[in-house]
C-alpha positions in Angstrom: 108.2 -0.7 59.0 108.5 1.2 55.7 105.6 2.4 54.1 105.5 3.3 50.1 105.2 7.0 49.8 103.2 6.1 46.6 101.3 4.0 47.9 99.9 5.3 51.2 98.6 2.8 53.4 100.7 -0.3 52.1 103.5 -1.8 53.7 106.6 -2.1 51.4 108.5 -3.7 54.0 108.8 -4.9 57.5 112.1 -5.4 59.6 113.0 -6.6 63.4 116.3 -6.9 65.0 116.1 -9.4 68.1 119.5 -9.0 70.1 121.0 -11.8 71.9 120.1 -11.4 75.6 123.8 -13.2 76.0 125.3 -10.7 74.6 127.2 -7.2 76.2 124.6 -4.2 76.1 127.4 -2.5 74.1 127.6 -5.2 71.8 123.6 -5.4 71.6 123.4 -1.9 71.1 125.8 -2.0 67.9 124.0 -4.5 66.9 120.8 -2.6 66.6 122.4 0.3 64.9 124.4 -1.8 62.0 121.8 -3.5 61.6 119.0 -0.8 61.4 121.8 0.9 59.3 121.7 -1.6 57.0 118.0 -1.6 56.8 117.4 1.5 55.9 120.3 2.2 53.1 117.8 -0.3 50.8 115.4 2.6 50.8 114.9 6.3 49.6 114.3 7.0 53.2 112.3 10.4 53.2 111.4 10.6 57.1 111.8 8.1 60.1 109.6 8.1 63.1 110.3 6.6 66.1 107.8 6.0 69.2 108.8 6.6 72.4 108.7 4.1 75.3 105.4 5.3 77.3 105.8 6.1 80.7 104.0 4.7 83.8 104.6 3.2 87.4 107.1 0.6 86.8 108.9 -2.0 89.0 112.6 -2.5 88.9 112.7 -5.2 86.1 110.5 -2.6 84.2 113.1 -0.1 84.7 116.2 -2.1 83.7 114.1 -2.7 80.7 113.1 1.1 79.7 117.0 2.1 80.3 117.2 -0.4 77.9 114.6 0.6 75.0 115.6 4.7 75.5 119.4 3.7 74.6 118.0 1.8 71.8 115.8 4.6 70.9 119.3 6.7 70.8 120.9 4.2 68.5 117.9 4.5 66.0 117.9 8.1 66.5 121.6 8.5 65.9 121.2 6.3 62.5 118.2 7.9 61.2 119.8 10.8 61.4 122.6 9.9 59.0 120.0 8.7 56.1 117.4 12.1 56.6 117.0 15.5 58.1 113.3 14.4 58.8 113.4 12.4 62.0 110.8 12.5 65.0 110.9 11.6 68.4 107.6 11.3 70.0 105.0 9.5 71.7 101.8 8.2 70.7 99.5 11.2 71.7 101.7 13.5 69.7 102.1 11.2 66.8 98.4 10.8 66.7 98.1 14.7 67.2 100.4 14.6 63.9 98.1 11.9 62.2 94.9 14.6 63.2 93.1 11.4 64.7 92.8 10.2 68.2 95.4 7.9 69.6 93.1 5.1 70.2 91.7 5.2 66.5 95.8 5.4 65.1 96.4 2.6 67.2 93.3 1.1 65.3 94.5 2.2 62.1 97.9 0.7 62.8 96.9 -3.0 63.9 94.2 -2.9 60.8 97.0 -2.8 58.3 99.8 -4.9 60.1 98.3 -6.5 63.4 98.9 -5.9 67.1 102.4 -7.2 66.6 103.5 -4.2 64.4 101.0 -1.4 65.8 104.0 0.5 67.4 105.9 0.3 64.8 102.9 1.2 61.3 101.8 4.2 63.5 105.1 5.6 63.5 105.3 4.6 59.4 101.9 6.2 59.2 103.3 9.5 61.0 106.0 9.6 59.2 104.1 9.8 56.2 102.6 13.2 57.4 105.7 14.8 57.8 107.1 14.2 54.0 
């Protein structure tokens, strides 16, 4: 999700990367970070947020899958890193701590502007806004 620093509140752009479920972890994991690589040299990327995985009682297949989103949260780390010194790491609470609203009215303000599909991803964008 990139949001126009001009424009607050406007999406500029939106972006997914679907891995093949066929494919090698490794090879899904390069994957992710070419391609978010890619994605975010076609912008003047000021500050990247990314929203960790919550926690909670999970089963096995839930755990396989966590493993799997806190590597890719590594990846997207690792290449936000190379495009801006402004890069967070944190979870909703915090992010809506950062926003100076409650997490359940950012998680409003998020799906208002992009629907529930994106509200992960626009209330990190709207953090990140905060923190430029």
């Amino acid at each position: 999700m990139v949001i126009d620093v001009d424009r607050p509140g406007e999406v500029a752009r939106k972006f997914e990367h679907k891995a093949s479920a066929s494919d090698a972890s490794e090879d899904q994991l390069h994957a992710l970070g070419t391609a978010l690589n890619s994605q975010l040299k076609a912008h003047d990327v000021v500050a990247v947020v990314i929203r960790e995985a919550g926690y909670s009682r999970m089963s096995a297949k839930a755990h396989a899958s966590m493993k799997k989103r806190l590597r890719g949260e590594g990846v997207a780390l690792s290449q936000a890193r190379r495009r801006t010194e402004n890069v967070i790491v944190s979870d909703i609470n915090a992010l809506a701590k950062l926003c100076e609203m409650s997490s359940k009215d950012l998680e409003a303000a998020a799906e208002s502007m992009c629907g529930g599909d994106w509200r992960e991803a626009t209330s990190s964008a709207l953090a990140a806004q905060r923190i430029v």
